[in-house]
C-alpha positions as CSV (number, residue, x, y, z in Angstrom):
1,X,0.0,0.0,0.0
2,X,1.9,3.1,-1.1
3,X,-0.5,5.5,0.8
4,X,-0.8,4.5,4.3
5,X,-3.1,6.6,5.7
6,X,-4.4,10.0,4.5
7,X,-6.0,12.1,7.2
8,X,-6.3,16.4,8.1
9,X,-3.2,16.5,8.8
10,X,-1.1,14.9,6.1
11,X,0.0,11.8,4.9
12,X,1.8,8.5,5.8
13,X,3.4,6.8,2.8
14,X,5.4,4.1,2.1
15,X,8.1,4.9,-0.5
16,X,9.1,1.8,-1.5
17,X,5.8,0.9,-2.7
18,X,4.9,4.0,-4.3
19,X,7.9,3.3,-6.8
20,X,7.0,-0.6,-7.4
21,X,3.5,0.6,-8.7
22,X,4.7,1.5,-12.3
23,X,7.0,-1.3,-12.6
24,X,4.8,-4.2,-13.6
25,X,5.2,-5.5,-16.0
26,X,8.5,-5.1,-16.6
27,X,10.1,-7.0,-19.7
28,X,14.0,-6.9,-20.9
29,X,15.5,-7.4,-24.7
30,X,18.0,-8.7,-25.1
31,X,19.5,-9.9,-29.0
32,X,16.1,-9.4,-30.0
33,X,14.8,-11.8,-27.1
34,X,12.0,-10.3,-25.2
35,X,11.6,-12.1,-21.0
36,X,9.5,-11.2,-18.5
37,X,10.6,-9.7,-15.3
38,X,8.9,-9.4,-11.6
39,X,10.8,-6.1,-11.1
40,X,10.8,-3.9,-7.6
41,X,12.8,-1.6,-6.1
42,X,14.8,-3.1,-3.0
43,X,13.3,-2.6,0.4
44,X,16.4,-2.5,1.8
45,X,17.0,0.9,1.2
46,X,14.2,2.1,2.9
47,X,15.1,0.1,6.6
48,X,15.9,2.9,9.1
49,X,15.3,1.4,12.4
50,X,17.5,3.5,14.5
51,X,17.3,7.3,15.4
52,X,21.1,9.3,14.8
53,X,21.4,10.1,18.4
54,X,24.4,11.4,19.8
55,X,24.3,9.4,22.8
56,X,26.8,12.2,24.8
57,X,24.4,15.3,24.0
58,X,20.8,13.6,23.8
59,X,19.8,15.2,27.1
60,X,20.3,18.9,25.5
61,X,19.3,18.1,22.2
62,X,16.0,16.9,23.4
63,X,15.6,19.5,25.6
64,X,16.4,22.0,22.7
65,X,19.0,23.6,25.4
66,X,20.1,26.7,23.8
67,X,23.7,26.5,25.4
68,X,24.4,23.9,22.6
69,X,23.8,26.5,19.7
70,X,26.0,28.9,21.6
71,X,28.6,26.1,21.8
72,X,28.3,24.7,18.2
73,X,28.2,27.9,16.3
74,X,31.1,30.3,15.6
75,X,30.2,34.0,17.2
76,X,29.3,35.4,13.2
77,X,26.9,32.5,12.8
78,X,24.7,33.0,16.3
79,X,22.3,35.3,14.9
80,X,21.8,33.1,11.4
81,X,21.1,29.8,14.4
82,X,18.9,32.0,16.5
83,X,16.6,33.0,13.5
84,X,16.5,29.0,12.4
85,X,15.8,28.1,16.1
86,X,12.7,30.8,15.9
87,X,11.5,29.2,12.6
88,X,11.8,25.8,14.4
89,X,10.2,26.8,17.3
90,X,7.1,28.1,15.6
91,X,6.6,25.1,13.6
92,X,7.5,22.9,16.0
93,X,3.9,21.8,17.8
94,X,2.7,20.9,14.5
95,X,5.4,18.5,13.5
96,X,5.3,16.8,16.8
97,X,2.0,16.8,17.5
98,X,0.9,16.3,13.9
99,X,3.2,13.2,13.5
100,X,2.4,11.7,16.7
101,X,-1.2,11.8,15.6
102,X,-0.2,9.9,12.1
103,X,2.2,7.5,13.3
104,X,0.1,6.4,16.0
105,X,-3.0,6.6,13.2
106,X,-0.8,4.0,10.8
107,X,0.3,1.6,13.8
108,X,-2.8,-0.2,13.8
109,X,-2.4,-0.7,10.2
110,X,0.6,-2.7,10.6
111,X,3.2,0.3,9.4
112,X,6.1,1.6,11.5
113,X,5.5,-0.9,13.9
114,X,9.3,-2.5,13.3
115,X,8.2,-5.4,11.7
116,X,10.0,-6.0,8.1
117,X,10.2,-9.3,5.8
118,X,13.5,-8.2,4.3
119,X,16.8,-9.8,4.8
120,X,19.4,-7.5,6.4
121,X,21.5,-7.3,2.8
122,X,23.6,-4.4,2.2
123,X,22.9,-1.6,0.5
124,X,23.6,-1.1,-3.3
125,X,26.4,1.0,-4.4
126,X,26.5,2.5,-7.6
127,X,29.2,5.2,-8.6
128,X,27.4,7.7,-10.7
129,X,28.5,9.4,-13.3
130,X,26.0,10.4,-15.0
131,X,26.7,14.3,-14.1
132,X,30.3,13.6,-15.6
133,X,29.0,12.6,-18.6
134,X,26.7,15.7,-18.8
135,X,30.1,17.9,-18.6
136,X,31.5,15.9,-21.2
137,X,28.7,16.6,-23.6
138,X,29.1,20.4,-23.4
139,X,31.9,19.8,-26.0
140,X,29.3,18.2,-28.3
141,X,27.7,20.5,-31.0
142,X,24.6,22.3,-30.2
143,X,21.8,20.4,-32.1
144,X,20.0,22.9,-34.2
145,X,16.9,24.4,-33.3
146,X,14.6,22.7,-36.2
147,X,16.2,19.2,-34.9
148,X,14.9,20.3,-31.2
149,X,11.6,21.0,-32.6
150,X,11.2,17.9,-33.7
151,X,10.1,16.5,-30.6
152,X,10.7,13.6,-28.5
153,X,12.6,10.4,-29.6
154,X,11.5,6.8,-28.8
155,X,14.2,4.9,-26.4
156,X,12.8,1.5,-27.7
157,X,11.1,0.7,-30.8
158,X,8.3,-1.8,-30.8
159,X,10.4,-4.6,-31.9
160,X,12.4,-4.3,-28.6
161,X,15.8,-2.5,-30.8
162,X,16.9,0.3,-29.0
163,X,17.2,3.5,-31.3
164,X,20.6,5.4,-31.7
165,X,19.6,8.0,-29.2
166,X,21.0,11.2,-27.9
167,X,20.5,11.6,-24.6
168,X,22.0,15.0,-24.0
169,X,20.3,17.2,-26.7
170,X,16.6,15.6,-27.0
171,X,13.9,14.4,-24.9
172,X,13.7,10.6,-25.0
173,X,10.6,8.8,-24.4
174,X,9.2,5.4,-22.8
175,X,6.1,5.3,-24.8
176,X,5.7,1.8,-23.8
177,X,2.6,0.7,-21.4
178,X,5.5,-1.6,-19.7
179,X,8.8,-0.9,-17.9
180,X,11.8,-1.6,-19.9
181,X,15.0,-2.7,-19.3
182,X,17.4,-1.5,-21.5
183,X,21.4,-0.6,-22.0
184,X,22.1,2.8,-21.8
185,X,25.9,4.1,-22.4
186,X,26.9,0.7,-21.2
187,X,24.8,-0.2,-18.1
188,X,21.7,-1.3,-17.7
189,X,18.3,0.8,-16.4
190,X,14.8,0.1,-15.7
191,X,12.7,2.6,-17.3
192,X,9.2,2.9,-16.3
193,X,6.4,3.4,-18.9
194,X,5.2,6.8,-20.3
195,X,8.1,8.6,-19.3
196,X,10.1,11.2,-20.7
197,X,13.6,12.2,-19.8
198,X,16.5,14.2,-20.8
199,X,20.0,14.3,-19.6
200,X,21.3,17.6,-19.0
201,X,22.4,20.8,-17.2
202,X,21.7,23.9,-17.6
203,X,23.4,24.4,-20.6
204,X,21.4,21.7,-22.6
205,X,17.9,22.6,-20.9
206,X,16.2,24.0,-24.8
207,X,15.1,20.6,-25.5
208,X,12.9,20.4,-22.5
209,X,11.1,24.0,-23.7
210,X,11.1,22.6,-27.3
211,X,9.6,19.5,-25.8
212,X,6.0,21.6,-26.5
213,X,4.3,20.7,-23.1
214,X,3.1,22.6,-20.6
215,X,3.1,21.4,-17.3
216,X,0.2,21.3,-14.7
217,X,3.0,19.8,-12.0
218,X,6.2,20.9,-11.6
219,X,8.5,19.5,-8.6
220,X,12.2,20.3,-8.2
221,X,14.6,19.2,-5.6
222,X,17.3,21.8,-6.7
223,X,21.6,21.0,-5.2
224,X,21.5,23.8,-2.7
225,X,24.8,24.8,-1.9
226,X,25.9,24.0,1.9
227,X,28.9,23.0,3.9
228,X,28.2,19.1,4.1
229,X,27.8,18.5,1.0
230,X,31.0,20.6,-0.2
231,X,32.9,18.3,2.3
232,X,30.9,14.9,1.4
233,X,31.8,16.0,-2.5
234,X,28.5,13.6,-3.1
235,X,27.3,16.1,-5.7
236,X,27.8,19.1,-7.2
237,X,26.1,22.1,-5.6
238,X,24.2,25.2,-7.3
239,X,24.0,29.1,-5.9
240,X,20.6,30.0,-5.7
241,X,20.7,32.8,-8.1
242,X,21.3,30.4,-10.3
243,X,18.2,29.1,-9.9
244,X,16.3,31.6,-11.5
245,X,17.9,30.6,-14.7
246,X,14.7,27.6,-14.8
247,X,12.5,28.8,-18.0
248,X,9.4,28.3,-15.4
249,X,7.2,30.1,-17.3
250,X,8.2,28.4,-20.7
251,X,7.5,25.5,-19.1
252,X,4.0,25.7,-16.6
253,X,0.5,25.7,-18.0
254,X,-2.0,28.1,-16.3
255,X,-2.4,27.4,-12.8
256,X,0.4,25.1,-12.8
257,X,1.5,24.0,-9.1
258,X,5.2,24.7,-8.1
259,X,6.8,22.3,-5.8
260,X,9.8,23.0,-4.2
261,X,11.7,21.0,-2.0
262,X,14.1,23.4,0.5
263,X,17.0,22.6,3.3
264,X,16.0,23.7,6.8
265,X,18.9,26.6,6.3
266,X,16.6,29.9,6.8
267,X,18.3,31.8,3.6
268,X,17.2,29.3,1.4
269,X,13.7,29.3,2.2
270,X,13.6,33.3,2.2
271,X,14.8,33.0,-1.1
272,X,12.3,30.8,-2.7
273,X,9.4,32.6,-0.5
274,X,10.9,36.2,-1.4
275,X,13.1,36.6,-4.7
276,X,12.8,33.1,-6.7
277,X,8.7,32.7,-7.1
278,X,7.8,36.5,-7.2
279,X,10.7,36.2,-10.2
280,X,8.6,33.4,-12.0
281,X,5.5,34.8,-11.6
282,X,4.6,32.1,-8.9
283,X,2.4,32.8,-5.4
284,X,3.3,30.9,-2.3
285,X,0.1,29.0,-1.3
286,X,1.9,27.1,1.5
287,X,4.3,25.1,3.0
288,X,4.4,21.5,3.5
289,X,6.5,19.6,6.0
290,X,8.4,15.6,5.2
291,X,8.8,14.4,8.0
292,X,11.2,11.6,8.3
293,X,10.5,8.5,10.6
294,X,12.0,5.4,11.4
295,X,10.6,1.8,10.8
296,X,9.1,2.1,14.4
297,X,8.1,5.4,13.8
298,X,10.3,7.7,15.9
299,X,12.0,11.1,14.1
300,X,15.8,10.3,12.7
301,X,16.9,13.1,14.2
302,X,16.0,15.0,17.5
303,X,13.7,17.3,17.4
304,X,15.5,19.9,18.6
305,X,18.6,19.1,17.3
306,X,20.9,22.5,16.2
307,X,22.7,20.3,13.6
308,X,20.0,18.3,11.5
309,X,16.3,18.4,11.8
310,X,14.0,15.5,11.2
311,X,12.1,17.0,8.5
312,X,12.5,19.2,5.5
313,X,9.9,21.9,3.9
314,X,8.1,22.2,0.8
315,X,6.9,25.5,-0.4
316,X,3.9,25.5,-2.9
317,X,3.0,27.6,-5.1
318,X,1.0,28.8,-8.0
319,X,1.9,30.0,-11.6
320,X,-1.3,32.5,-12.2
321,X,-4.1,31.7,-9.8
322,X,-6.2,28.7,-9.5
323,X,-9.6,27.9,-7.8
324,X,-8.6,24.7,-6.2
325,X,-7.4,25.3,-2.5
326,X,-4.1,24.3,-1.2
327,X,-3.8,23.3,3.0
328,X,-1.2,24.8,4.4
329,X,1.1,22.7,7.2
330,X,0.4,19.5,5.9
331,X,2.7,16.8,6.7
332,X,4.1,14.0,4.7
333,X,5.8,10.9,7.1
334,X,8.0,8.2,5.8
335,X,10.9,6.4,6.2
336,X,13.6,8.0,3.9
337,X,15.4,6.2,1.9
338,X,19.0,5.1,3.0
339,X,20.5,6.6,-0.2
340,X,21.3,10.4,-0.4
341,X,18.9,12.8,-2.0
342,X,16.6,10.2,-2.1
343,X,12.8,12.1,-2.3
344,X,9.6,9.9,-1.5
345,X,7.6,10.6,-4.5
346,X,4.5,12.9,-4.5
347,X,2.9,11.7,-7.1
348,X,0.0,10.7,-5.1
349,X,-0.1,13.1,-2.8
350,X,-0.7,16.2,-4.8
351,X,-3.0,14.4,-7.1
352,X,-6.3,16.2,-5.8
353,X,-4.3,19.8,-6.6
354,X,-3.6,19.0,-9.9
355,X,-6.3,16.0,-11.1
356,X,-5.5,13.1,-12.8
357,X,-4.9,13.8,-16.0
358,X,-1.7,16.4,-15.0
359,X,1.3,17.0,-16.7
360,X,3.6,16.6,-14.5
361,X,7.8,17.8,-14.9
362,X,10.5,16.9,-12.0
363,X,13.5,19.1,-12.3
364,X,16.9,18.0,-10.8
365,X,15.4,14.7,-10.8
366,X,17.8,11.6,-10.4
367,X,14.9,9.1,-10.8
368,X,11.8,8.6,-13.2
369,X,8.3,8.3,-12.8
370,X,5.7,6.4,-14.6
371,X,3.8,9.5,-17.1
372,X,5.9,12.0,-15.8
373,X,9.0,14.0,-17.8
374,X,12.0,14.2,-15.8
375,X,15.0,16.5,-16.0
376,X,18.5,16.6,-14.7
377,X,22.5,15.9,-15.0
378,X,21.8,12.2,-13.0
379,X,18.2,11.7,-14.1
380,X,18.9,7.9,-14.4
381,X,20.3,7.4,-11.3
382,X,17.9,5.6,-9.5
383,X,16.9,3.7,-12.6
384,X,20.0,1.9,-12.2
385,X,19.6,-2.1,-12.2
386,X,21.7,-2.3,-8.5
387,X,18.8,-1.1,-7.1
388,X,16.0,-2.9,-8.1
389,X,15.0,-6.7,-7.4
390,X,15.0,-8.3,-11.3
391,X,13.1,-11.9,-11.3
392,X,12.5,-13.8,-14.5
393,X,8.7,-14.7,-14.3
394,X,6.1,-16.8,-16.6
395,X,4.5,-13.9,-18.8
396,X,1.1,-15.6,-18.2
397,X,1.5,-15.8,-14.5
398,X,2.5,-12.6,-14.3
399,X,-1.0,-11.3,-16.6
400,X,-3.2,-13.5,-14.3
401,X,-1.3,-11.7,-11.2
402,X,-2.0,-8.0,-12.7
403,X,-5.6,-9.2,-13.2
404,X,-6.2,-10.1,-9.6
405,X,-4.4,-7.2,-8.0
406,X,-6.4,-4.4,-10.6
407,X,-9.5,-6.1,-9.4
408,X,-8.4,-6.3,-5.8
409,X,-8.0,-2.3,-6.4
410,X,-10.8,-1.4,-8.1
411,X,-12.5,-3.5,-5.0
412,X,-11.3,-1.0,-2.4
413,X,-8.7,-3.5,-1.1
414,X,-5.8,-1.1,-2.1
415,X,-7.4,2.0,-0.5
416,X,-5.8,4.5,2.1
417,X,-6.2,4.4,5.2
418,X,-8.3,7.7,6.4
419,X,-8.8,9.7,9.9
């Protein structure tokens, strides 16, 4: 069930599940050889059981004792941690409170109660270079303009032969009702159906606005620059002005909803509120809280913690106006996945702002999503085969299974549940 529980205040979600549910069926080719796969994404990533306490200050953590800020934080730095401590403290109540109430809602429902099924196995690991391959094709030739408008260009042809494809300069499509696996640039991905993707940075984005859609969804998770990740070197970072570089309004229909995914550092979130949506034309409509849990349901972090918080903010807005309400403060718990910059999807979630038949556009993505476009220097990067669970399978068991489960879910037996 890849929506727990749905209530007032939020959501419960199981990640793991809500990718699974565009990967069946799944078929490979291989030499013109077409197999059937049982293909998932492996729940091993998403087994957090333990909070990251620091056993030696949990008593003043907990406690939110402001000493510790005082002692963590160079003189020039107090006043930038007092401000986040007075955003945290006004917010505070309703993640607690609000994710008490939903974890103890989704308990009875047998989630983040502990229990798990999978073997501890460890975890895949998959160097990436996706993003130096991006920098590489900045030497390429621009593809002309009348090429771009051509439009997308199929990944797989309906005899299974994979076209000669350029990733870098055109959007590549997954017009398939399947996932596919296929070999890309020498490894292997699993693509989910009705996708669209292109492999890029900033200085290869045209394709995506000669693309020709207009999007009713648009979700970024942008590389905000910040001290851990400069250390960790685990991605490239981006300056915020840079940000308003995104052709937004080439890009969103009318009334198009803007996700945006934002650290807990106060600047950024000034910035999207204050310089980067008034720039786009986009009004902030409200602000959304992840909240990230354990398998037993307590935060990963403390609380109060002056270092890292247990959740992370979305701020929502709207290109042009729209009639269809957005809540503020809503909360979305999971258990995060165990691989960085991992986002749960929120596909489901922001369904009833959007309706069904959205467009919907991920920017910095580094995964797909079944009838989604996705964008980004590592857009395949979850896609890669080390993370998902490949089973060869009896195509007519596997028909007969997708029968049963569609009817167990048109039934009811797949539903939410609600408070």
């Amino acid at each position: 069930m890849s929506v727990v529980l749905h209530g007032s205040l939020g959501w419960v979600l199981d990640s793991c599940s809500l990718i699974d549910r565009g990967y069946s069926p799944c078929i490979r080719w291989r030499e013109n050889q077409k197999s059937a796969l049982k293909c998932s994404f492996k729940r091993q990533c998403f087994q957090v059981f333990k909070s990251y306490y620091n056993e030696n200050n949990r008593a003043d953590v907990d406690t939110g004792n402001t000493e510790v800020l005082k002692k963590t934080c160079k003189p020039s730095k107090v006043n930038a941690a007092a401000f986040s401590q007075v955003m945290h403290e006004s917010i505070k109540s309703v993640i607690l409170e609000g994710t008490k109430y939903l974890v103890d809602s989704a308990q009875p429902l047998g989630y983040l109660n502990g229990q798990t099924n999978v073997d501890k196995e460890p975890l895949p690991s998959q160097e990436c270079n996706l993003a130096a391959l991006c920098e590489m094709a900045k030497d390429l030739p621009l593809v002309e303009d009348e090429e771009q408008e051509r439009g997308a260009q199929l990944l797989v042809g309906e005899d299974g032969c994979m076209s000669h494809v350029d990733l870098f300069s055109q959007v590549t499509e997954n017009k398939a009702d399947w996932a596919t696996v296929v070999t890309v640039m020498g490894e292997e991905y699993v693509i989910p159906p009705h996708t669209a993707f292109l492999l890029s940075d900033f200085t290869r984005i045209q394709p995506l606005v000669h693309y020709g859609t207009r999007f009713d969804l648009i979700v970024m998770d942008p590389p905000w620059e910040n001290k851990s990740v400069k250390r960790s070197r685990r991605y490239g970072s981006l300056p915020s002005s840079q940000l308003k570089r995104l052709p937004i309004p080439l890009l969103a229909s009318p009334n198009c909803l803007v996700v945006t995914w934002v650290t807990n550092r106060p600047s950024h979130l000034r910035f999207v509120r204050d310089e980067l949506y008034p720039h786009w034309g986009v009004e902030v409509v409200a602000e959304w809280f992840w909240v990230k849990v354990t398998t037993f349901g307590q935060f990963v972090f403390p609380l109060d913690s002056p270092h890292k918080k247990p959740y992370e903010v979305l701020v929502l807005g709207r290109y042009q106006t729209s009639e269809v309400p957005v809540e503020d403060q809503r909360l979305i718990v999971s258990v995060p996945s165990a691989l960085h910059s991992q986002k749960p999807s929120l596909s489901e979630v922001l369904k009833p702002y959007i309706g069904a038949d959205a467009k919907c556009l991920e920017l910095f993505a580094r995964s797909l999503q079944p009838g989604w476009t996705s964008w980004g220097n590592e857009v395949l990067k979850f896609q890669h085969v080390s993370y998902f669970n490949l089973t060869p399978v009896d195509e007519k068991a596997e028909a007969e299974d997708d029968c049963t489960a569609k009817e167990k879910q048109a039934q009811g037996f797949d539903s939410p549940g609600k408070t």
